[in-house]
mmCIF file of the N, C-alpha and C atoms, coordinates in Angstrom:
data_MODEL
# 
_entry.id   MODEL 
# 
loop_
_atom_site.group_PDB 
_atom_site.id 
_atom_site.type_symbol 
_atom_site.label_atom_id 
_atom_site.label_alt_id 
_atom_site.label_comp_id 
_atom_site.label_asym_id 
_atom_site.label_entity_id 
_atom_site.label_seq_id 
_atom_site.pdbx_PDB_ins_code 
_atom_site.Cartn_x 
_atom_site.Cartn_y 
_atom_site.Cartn_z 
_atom_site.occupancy 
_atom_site.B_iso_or_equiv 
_atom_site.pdbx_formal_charge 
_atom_site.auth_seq_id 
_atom_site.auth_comp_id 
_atom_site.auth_asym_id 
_atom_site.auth_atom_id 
_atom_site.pdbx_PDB_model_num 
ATOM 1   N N  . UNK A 1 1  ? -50.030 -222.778 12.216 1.00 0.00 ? 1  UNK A N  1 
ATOM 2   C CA . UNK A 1 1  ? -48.667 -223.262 12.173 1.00 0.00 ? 1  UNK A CA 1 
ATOM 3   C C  . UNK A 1 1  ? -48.481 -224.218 11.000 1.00 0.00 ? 1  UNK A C  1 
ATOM 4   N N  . UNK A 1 2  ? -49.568 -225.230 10.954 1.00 0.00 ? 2  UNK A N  1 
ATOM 5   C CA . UNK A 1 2  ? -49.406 -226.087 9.632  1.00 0.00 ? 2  UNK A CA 1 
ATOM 6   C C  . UNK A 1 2  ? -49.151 -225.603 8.230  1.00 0.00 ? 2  UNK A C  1 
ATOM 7   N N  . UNK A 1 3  ? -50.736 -224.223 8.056  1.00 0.00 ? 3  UNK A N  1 
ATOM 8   C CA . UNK A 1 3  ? -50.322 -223.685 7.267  1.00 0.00 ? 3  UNK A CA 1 
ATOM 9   C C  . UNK A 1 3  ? -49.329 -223.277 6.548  1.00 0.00 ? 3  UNK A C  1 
ATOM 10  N N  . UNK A 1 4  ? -48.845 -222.504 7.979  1.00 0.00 ? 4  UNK A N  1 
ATOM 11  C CA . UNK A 1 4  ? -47.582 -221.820 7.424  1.00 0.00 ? 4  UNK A CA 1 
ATOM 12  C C  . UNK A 1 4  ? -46.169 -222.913 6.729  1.00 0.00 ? 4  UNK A C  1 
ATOM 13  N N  . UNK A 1 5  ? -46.232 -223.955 7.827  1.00 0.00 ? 5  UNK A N  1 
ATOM 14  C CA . UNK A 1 5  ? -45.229 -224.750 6.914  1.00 0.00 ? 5  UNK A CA 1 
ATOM 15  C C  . UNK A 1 5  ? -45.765 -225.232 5.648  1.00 0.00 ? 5  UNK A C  1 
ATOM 16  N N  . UNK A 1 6  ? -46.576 -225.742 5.723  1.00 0.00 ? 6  UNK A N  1 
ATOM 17  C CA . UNK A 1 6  ? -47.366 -225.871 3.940  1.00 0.00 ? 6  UNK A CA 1 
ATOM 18  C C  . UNK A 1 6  ? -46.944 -224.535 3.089  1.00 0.00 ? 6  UNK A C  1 
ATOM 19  N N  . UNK A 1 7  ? -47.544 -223.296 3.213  1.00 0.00 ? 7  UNK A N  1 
ATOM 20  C CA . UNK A 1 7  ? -46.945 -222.624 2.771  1.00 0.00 ? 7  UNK A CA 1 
ATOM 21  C C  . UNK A 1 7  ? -45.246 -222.094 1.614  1.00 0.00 ? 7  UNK A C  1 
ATOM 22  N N  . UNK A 1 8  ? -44.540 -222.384 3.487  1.00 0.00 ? 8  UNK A N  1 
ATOM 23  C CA . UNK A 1 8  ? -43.408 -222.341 3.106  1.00 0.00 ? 8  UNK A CA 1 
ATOM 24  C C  . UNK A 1 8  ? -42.850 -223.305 2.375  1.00 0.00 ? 8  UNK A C  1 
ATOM 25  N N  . UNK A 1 9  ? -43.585 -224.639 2.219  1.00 0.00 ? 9  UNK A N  1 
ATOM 26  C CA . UNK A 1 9  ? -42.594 -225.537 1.615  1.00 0.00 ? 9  UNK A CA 1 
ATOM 27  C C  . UNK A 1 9  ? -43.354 -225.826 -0.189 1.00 0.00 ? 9  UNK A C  1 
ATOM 28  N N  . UNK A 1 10 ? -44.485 -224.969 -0.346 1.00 0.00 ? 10 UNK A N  1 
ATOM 29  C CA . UNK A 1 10 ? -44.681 -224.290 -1.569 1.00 0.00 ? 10 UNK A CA 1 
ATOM 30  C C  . UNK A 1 10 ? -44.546 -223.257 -2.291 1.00 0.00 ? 10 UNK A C  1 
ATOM 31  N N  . UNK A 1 11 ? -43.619 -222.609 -0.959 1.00 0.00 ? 11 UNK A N  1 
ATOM 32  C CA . UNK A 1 11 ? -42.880 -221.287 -1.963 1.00 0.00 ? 11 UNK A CA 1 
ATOM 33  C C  . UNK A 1 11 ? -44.312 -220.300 -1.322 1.00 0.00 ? 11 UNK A C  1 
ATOM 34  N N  . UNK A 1 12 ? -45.099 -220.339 -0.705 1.00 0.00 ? 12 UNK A N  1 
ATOM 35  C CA . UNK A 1 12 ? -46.304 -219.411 -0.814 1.00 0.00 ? 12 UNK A CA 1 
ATOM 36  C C  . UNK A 1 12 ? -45.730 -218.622 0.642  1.00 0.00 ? 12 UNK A C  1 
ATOM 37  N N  . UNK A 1 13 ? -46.219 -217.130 0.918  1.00 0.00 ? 13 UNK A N  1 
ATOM 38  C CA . UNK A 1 13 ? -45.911 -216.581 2.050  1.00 0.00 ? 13 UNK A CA 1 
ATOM 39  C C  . UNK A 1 13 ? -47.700 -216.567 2.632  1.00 0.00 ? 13 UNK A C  1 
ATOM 40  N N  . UNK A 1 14 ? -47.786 -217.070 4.156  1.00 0.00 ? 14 UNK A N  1 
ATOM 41  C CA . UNK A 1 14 ? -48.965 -216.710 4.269  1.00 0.00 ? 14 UNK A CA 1 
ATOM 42  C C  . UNK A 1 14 ? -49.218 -215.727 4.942  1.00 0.00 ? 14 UNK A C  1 
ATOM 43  N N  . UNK A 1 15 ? -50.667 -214.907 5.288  1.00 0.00 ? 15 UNK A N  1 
ATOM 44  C CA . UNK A 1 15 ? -50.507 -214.109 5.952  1.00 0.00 ? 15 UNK A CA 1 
ATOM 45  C C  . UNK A 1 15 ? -50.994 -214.395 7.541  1.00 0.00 ? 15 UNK A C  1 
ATOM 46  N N  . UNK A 1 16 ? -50.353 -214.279 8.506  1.00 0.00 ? 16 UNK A N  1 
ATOM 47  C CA . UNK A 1 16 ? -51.787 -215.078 9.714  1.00 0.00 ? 16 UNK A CA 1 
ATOM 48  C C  . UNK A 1 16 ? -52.250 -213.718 10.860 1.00 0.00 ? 16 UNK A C  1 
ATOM 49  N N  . UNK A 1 17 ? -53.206 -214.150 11.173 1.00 0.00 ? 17 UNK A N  1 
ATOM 50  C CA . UNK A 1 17 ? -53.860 -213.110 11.977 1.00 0.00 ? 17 UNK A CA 1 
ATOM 51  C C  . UNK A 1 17 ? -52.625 -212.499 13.048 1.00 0.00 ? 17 UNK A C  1 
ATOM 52  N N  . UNK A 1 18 ? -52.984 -211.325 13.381 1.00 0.00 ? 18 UNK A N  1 
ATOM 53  C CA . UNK A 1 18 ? -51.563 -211.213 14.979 1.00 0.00 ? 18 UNK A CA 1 
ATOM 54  C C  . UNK A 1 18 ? -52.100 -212.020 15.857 1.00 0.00 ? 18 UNK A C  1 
ATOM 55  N N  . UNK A 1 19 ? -51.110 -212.159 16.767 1.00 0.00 ? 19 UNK A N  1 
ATOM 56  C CA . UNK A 1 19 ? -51.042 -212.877 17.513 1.00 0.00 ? 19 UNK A CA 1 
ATOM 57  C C  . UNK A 1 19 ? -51.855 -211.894 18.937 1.00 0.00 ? 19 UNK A C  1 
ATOM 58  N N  . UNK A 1 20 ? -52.726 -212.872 19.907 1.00 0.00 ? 20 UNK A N  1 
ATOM 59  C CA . UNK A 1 20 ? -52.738 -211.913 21.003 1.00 0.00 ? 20 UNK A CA 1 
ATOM 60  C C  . UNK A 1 20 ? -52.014 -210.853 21.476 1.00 0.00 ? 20 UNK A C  1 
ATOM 61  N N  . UNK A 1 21 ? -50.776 -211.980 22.227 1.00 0.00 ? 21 UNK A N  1 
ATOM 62  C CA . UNK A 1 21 ? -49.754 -210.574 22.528 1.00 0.00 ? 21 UNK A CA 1 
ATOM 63  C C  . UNK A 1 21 ? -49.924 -209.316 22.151 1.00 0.00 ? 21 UNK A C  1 
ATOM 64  N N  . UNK A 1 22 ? -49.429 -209.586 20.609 1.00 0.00 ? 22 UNK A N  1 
ATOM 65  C CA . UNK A 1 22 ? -49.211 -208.973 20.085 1.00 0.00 ? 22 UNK A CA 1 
ATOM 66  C C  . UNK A 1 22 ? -50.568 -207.689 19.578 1.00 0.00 ? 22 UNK A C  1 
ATOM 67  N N  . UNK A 1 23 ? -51.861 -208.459 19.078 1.00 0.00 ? 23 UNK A N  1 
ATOM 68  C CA . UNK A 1 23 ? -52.594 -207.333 19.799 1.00 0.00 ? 23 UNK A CA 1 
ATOM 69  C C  . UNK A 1 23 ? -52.302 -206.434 20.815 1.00 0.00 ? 23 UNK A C  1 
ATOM 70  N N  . UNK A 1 24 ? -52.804 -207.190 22.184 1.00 0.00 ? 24 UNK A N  1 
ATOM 71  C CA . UNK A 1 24 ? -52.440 -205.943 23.020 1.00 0.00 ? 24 UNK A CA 1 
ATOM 72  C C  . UNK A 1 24 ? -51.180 -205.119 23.272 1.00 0.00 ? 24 UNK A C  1 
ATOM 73  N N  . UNK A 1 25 ? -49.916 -205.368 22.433 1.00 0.00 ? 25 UNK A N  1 
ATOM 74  C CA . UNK A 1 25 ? -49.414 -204.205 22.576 1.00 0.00 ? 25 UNK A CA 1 
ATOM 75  C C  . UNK A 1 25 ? -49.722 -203.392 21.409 1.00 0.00 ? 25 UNK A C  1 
ATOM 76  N N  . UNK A 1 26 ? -50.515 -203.989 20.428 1.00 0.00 ? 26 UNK A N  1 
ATOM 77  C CA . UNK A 1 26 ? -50.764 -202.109 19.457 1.00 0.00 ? 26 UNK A CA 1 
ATOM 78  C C  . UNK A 1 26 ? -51.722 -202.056 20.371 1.00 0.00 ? 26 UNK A C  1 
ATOM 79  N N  . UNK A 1 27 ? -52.504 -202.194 20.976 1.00 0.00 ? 27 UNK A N  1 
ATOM 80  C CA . UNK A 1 27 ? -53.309 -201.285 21.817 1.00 0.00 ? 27 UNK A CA 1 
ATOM 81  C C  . UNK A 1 27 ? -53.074 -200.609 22.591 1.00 0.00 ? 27 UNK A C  1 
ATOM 82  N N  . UNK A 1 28 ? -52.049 -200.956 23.295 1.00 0.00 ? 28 UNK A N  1 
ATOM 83  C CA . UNK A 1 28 ? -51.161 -200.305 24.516 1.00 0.00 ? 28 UNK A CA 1 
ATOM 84  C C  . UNK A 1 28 ? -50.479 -199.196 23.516 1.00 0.00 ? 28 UNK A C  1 
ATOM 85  N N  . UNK A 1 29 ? -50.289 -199.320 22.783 1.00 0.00 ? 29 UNK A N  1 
ATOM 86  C CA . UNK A 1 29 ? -49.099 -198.428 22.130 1.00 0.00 ? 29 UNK A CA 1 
ATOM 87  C C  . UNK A 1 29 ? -50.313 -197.594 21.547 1.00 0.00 ? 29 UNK A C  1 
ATOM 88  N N  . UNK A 1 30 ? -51.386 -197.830 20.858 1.00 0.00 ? 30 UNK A N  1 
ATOM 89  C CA . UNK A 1 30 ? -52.455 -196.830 20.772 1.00 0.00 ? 30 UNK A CA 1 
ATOM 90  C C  . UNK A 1 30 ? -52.992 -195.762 22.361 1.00 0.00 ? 30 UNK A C  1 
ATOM 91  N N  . UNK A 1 31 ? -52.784 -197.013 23.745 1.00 0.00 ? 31 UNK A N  1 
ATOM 92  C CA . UNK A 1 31 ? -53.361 -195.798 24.351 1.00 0.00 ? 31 UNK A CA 1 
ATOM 93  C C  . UNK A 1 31 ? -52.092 -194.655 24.961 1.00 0.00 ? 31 UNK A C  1 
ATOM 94  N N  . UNK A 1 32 ? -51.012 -195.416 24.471 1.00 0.00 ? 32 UNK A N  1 
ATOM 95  C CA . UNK A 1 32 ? -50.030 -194.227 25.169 1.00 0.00 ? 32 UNK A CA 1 
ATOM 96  C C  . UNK A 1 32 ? -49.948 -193.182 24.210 1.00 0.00 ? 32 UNK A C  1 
ATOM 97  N N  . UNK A 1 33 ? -50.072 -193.467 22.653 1.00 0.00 ? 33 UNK A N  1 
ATOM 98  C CA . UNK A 1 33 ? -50.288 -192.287 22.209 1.00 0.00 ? 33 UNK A CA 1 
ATOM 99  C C  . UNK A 1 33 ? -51.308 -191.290 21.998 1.00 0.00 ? 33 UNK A C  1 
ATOM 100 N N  . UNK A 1 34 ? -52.902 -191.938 22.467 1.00 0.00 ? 34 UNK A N  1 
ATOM 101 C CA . UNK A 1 34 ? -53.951 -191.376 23.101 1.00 0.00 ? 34 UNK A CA 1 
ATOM 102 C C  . UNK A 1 34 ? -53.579 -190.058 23.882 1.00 0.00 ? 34 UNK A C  1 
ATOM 103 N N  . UNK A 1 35 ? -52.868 -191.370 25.294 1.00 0.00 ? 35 UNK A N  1 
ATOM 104 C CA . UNK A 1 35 ? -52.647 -190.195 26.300 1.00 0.00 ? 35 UNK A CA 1 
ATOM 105 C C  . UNK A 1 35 ? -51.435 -188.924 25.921 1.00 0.00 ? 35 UNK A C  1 
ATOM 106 N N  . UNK A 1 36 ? -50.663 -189.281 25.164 1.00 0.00 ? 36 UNK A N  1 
ATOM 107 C CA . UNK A 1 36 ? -49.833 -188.323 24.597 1.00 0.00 ? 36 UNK A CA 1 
ATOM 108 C C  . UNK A 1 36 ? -50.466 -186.919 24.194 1.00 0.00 ? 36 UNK A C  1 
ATOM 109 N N  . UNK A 1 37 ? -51.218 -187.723 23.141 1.00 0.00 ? 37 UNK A N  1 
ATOM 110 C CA . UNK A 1 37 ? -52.068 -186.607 22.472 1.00 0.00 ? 37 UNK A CA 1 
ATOM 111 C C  . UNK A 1 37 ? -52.875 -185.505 23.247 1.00 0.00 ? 37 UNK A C  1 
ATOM 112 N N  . UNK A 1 38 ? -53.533 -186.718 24.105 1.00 0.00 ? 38 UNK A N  1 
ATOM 113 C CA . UNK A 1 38 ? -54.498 -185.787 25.811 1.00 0.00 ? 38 UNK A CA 1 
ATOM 114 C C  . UNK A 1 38 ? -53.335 -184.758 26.428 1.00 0.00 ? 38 UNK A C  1 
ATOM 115 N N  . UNK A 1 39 ? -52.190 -184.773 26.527 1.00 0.00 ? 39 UNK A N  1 
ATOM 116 C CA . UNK A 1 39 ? -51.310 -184.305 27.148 1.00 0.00 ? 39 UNK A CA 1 
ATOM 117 C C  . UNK A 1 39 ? -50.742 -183.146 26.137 1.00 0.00 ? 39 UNK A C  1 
ATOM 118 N N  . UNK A 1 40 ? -50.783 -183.605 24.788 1.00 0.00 ? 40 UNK A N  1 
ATOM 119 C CA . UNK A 1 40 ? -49.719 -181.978 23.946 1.00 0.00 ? 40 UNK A CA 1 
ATOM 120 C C  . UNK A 1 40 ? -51.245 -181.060 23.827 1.00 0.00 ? 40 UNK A C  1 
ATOM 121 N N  . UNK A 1 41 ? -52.577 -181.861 23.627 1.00 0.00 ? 41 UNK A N  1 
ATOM 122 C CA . UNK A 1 41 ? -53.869 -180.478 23.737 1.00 0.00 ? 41 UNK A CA 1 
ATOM 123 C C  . UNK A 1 41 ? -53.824 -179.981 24.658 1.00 0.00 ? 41 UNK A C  1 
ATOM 124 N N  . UNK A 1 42 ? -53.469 -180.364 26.461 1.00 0.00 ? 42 UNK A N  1 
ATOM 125 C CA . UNK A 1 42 ? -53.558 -179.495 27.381 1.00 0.00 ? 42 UNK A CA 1 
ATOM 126 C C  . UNK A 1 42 ? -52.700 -178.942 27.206 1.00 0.00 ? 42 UNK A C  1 
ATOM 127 N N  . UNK A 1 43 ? -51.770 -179.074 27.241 1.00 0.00 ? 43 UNK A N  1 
ATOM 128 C CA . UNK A 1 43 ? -50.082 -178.305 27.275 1.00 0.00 ? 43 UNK A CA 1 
ATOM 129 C C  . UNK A 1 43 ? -50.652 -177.006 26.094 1.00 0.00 ? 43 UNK A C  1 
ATOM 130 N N  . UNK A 1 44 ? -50.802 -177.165 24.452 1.00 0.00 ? 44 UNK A N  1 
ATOM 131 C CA . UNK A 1 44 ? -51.184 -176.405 23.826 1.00 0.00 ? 44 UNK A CA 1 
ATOM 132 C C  . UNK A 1 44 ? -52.325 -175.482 24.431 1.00 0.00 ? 44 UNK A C  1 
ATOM 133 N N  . UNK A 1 45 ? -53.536 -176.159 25.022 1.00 0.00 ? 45 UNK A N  1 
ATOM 134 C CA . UNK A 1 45 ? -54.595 -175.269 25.345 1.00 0.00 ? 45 UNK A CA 1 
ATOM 135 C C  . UNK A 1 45 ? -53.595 -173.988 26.833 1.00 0.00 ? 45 UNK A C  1 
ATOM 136 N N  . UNK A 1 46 ? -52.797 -174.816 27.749 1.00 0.00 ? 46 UNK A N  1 
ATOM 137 C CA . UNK A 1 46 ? -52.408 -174.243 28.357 1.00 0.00 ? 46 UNK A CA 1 
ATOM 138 C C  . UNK A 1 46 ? -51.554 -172.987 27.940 1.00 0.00 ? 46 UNK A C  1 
ATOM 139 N N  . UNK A 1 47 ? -50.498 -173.027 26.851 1.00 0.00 ? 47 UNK A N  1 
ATOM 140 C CA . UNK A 1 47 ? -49.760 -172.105 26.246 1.00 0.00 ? 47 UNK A CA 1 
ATOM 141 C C  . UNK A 1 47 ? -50.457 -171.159 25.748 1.00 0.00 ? 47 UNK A C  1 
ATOM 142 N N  . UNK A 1 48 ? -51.952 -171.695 25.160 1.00 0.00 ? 48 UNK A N  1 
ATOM 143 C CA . UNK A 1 48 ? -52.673 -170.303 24.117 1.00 0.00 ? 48 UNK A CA 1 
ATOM 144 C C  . UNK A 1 48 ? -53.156 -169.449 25.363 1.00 0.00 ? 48 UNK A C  1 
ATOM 145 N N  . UNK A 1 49 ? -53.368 -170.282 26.598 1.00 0.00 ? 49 UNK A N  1 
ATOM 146 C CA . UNK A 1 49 ? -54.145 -169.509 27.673 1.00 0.00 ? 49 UNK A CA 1 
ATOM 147 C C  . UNK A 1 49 ? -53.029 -168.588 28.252 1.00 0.00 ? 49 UNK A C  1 
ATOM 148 N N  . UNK A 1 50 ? -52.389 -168.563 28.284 1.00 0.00 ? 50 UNK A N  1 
ATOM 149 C CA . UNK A 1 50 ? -50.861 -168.200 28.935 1.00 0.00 ? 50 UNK A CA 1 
ATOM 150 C C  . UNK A 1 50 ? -50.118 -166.668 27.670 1.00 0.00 ? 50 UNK A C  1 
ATOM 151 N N  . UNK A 1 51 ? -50.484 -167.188 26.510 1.00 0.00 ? 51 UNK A N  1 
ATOM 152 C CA . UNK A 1 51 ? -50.118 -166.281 25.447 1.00 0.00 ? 51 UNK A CA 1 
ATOM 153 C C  . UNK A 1 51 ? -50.879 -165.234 25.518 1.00 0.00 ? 51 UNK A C  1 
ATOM 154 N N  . UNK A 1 52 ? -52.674 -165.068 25.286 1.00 0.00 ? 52 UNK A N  1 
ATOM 155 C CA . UNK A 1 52 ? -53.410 -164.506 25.420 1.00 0.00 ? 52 UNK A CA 1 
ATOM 156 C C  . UNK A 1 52 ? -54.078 -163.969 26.559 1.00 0.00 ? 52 UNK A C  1 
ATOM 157 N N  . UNK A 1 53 ? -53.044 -164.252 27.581 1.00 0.00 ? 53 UNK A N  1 
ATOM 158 C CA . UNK A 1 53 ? -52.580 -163.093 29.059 1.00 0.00 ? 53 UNK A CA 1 
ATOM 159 C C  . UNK A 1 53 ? -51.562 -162.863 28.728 1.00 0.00 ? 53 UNK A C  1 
ATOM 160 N N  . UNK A 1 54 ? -50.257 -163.227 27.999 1.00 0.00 ? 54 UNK A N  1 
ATOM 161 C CA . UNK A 1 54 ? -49.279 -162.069 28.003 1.00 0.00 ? 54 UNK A CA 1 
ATOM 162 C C  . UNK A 1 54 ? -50.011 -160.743 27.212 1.00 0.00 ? 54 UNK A C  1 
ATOM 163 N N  . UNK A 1 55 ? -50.658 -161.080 25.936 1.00 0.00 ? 55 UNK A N  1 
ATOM 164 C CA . UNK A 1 55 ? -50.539 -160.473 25.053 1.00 0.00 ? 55 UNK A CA 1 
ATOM 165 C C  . UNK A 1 55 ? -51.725 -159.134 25.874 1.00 0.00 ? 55 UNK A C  1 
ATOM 166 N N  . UNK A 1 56 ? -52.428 -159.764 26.884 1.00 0.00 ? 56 UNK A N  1 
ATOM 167 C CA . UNK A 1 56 ? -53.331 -158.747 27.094 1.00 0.00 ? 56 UNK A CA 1 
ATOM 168 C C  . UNK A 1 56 ? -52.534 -157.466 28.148 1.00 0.00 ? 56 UNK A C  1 
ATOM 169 N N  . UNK A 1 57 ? -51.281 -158.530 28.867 1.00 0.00 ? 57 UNK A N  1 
ATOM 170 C CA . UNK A 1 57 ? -50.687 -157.636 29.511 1.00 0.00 ? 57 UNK A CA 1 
ATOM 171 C C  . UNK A 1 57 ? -49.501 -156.428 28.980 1.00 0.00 ? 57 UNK A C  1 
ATOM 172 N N  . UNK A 1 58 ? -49.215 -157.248 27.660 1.00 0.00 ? 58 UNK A N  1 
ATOM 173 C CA . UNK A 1 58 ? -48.684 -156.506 26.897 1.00 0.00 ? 58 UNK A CA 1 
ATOM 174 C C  . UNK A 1 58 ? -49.723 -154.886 26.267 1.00 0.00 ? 58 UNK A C  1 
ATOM 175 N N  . UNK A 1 59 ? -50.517 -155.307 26.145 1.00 0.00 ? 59 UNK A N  1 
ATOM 176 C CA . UNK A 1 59 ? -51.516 -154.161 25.423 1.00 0.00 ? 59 UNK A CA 1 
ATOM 177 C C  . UNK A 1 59 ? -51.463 -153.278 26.780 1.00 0.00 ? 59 UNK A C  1 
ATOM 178 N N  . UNK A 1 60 ? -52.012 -153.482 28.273 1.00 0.00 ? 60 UNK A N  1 
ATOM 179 C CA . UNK A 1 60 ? -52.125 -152.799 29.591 1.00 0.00 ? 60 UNK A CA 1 
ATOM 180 C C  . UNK A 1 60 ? -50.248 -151.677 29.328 1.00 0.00 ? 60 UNK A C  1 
ATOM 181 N N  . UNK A 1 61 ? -49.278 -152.463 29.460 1.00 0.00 ? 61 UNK A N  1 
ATOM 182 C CA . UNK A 1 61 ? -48.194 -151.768 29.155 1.00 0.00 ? 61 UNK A CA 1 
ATOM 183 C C  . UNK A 1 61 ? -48.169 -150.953 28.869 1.00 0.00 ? 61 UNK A C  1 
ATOM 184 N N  . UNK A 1 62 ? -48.777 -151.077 27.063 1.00 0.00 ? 62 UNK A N  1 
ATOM 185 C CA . UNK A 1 62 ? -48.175 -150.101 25.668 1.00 0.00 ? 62 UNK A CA 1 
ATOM 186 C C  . UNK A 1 62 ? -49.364 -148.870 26.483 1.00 0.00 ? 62 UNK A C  1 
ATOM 187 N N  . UNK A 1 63 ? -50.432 -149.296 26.621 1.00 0.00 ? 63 UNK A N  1 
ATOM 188 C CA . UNK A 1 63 ? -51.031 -148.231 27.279 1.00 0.00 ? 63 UNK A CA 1 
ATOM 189 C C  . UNK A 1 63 ? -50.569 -147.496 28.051 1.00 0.00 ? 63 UNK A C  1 
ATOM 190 N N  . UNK A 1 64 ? -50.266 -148.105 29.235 1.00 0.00 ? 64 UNK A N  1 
ATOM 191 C CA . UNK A 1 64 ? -49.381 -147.148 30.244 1.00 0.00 ? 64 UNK A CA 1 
ATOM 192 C C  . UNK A 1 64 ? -48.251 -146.465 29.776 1.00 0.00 ? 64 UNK A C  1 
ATOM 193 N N  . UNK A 1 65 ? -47.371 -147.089 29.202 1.00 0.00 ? 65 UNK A N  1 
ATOM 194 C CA . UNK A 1 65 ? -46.503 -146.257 28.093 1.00 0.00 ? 65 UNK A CA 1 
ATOM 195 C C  . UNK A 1 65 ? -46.987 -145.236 27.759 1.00 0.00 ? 65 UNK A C  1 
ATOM 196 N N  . UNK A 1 66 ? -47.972 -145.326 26.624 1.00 0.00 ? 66 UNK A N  1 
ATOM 197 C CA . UNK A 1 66 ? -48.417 -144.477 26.122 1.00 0.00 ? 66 UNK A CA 1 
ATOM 198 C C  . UNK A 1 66 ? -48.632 -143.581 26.401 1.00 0.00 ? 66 UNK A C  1 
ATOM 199 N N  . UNK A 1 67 ? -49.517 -143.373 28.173 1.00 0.00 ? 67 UNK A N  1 
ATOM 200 C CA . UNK A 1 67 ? -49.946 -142.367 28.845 1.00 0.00 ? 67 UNK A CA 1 
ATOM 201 C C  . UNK A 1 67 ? -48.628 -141.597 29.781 1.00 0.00 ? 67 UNK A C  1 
ATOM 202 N N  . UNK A 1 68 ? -47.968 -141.910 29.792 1.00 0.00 ? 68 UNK A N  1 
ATOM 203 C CA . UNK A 1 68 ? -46.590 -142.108 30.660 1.00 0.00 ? 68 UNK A CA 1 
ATOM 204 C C  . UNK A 1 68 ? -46.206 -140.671 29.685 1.00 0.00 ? 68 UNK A C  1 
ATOM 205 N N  . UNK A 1 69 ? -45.720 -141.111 28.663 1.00 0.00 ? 69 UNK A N  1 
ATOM 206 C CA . UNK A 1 69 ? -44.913 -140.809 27.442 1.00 0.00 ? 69 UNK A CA 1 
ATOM 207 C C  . UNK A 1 69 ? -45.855 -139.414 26.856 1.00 0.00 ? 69 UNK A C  1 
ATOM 208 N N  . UNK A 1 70 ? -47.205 -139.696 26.957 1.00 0.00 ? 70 UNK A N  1 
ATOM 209 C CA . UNK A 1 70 ? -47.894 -138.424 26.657 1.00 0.00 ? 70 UNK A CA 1 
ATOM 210 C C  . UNK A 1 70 ? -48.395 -137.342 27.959 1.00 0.00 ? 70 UNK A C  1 
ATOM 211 N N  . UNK A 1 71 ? -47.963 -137.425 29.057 1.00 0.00 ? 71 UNK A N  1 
ATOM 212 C CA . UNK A 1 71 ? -47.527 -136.864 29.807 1.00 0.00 ? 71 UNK A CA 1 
ATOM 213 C C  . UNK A 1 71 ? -46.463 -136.217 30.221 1.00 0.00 ? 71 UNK A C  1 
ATOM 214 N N  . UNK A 1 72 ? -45.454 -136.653 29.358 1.00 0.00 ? 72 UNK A N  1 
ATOM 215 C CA . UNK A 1 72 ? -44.348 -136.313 29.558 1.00 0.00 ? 72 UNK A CA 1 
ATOM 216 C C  . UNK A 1 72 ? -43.894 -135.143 28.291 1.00 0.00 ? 72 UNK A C  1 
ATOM 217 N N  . UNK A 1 73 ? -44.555 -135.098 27.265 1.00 0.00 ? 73 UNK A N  1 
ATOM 218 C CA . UNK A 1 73 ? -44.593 -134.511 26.147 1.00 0.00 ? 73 UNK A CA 1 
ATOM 219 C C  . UNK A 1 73 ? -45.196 -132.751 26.439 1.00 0.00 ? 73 UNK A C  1 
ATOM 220 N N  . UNK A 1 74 ? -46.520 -133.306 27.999 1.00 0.00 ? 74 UNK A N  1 
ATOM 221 C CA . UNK A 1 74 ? -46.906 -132.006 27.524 1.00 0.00 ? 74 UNK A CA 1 
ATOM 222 C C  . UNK A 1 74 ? -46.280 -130.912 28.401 1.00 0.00 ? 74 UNK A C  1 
# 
């Protein structure tokens, strides 16, 4: 605090450590975006898992299609 008025009343800006508080909220604010992050990889891991069963059910389809359609040809 002294500093800083010394500082200020030489024209100097100082820099001072953060303050507790104030620590723990970048930490807090680090772990919510932690958990954020924990949360868009499942969500992502969940979607690729979810994509790569449509896509397999999609292929089962075109097959059946396929056989459907070439049955019907002959």
């Amino acid at each position: 605090m002294i500093r800083r008025l010394i500082g200020r009343a030489l024209g100097r800006r100082t820099i001072d450590a953060p303050e507790p508080v104030l620590g723990d909220a970048m930490l807090l604010g680090r772990g919510d975006l932690l958990d954020r992050l924990v949360r868009l990889r499942a969500s992502a891991s969940l979607m690729r898992r979810s994509s790569e069963a449509l896509a397999l059910d999609l292929e089962g389809l075109r097959g059946d299609l396929e056989q459907i359609l070439g049955e019907k040809g002959r």
